[in-house]
C-alpha positions as CSV (number, residue, x, y, z in Angstrom):
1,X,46.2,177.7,60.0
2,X,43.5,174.9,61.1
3,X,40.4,174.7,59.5
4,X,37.1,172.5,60.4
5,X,33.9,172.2,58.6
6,X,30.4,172.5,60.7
7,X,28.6,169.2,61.1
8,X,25.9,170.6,58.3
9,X,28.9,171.6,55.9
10,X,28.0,175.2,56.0
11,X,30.2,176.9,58.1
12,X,34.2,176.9,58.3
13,X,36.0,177.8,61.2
14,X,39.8,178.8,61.2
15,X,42.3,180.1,63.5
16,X,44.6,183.3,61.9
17,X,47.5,185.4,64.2
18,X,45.9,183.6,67.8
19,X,42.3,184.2,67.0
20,X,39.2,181.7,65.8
21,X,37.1,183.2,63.1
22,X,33.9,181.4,61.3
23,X,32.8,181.9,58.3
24,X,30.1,180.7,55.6
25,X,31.6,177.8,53.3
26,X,30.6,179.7,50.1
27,X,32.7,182.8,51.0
28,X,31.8,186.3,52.4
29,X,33.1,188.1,55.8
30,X,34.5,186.0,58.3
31,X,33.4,187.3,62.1
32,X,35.6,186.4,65.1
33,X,34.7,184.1,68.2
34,X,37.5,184.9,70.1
35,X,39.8,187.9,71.0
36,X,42.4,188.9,73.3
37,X,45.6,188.1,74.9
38,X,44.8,184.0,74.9
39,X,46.7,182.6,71.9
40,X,43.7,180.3,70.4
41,X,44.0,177.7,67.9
42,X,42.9,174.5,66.4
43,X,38.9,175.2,66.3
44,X,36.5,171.9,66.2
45,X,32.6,171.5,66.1
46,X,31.5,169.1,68.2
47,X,28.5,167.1,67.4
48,X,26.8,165.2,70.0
49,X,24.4,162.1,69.5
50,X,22.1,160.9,71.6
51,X,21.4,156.8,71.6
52,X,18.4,155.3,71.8
């Protein structure tokens, strides 16, 4: 299982049996982002900056 924490630390995101579920830090129900035949794993956030 991989795990990553949302750039504003309130949201997990995991992968469980080939899936990618989020879900609050503090606990509750986790809801899944993907689904289907694809086998998908290792979920990141990706925070983007902008220079000035």
């Amino acid at each position: 299982m991989n795990v990553d924490v949302s750039p504003d630390g309130r949201t997990l995101a995991f992968d469980l049996l080939g899936d990618i579920y989020t879900m609050p830090v503090g606990g509750g129900k986790a809801t899944a982002i993907t689904h289907g035949m694809a086998f998908d794993a290792q979920p990141a956030f990706l925070e983007l900056f902008l220079g000035c």
